[in-house]
C-alpha positions in Angstrom: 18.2 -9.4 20.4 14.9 -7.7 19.1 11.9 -10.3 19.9 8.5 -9.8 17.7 5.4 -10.6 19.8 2.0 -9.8 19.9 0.5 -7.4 21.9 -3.2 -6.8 20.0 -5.1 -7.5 17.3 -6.7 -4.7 15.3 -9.0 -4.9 12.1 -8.4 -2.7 9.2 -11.5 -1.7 7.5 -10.2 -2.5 4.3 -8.6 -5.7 3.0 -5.0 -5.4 3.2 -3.1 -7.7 1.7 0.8 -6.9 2.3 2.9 -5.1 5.1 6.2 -3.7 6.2 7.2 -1.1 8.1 10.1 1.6 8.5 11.3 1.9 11.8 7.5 2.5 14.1 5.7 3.3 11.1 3.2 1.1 9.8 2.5 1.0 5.5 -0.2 -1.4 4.1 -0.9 -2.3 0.3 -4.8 -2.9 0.0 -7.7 -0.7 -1.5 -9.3 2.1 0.2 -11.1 4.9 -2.1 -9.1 3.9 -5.0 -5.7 4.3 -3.0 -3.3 1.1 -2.3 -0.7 2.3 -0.2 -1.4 3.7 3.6 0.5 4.1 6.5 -1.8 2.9 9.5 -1.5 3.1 13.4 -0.9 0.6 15.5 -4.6 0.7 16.7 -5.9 0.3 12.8 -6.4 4.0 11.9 -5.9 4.9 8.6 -2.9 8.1 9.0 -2.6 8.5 5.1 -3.9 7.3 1.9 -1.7 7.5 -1.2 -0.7 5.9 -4.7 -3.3 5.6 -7.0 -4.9 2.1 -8.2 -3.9 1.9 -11.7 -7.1 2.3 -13.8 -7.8 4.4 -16.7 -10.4 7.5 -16.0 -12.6 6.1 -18.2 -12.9 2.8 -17.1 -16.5 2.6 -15.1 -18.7 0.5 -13.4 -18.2 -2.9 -12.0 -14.9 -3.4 -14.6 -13.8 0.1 -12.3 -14.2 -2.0 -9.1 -12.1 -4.8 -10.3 -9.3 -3.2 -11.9 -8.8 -0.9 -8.6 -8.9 -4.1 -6.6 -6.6 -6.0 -8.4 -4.1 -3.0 -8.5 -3.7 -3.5 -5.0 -2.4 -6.9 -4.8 1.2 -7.7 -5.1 4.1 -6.9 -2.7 4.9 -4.2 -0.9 8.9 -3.9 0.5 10.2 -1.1 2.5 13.7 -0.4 2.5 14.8 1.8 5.5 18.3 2.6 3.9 17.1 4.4 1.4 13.2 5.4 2.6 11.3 4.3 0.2 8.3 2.0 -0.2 8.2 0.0 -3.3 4.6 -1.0 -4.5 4.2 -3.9 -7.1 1.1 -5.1 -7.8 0.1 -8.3 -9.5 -0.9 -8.2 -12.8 0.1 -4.4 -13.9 3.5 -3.7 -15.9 4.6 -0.9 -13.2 6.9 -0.8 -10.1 6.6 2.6 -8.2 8.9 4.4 -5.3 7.5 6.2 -2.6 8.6 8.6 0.1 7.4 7.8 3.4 4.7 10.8 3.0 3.7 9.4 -0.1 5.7 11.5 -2.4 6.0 9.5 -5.9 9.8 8.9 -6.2 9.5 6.8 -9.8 7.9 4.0 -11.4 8.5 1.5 -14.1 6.4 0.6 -17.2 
């Protein structure tokens, strides 16, 4: 039987706020330059960056910084079966699939 245990404790430099992972592989949901989804190291490095926060271009400012923000919060599941990440943020009307190297599978509106 596989046991889970601690071995270290890394900060991210960005607030993440869900995890899973396919097989070693690492995936967050949290913001980082207007990203939500990124597949980090075991040590806390960011490896990749992908899936844009869910704001309209035009949207500026402070309103901007929220909206990105609140894109990223939700659930993120990873189903190894079929290799896929499945990003659901609170809030937003949208469900999107994603390849391990970020590839937009679908998405839902």
């Amino acid at each position: 039987m596989d046991k889970l245990a601690l071995e270290a404790d890394h900060a991210l430099d960005f607030p993440a706020r869900a995890l899973c992972t396919l097989g070693q592989r690492v995936f967050t949901l949290g913001t980082l330059d207007e990203y939500v989804v990124h597949e980090v190291e075991l040590g806390g490095e960011v490896l990749q960056s992908f899936g844009e926060a869910l704001v309209d271009a035009e949207v500026e400012g402070i309103e901007r910084t929220v909206r990105v923000a609140a894109s990223s919060v939700g659930i993120l599941r990873c189903d190894p079966r079929r290799q896929l990440l499945l990003a659901v943020p609170r809030g937003f009307p949208e469900i999107r699939a994603f390849r391990p190297d970020g590839t937009l599978i679908w998405k839902t509106r």
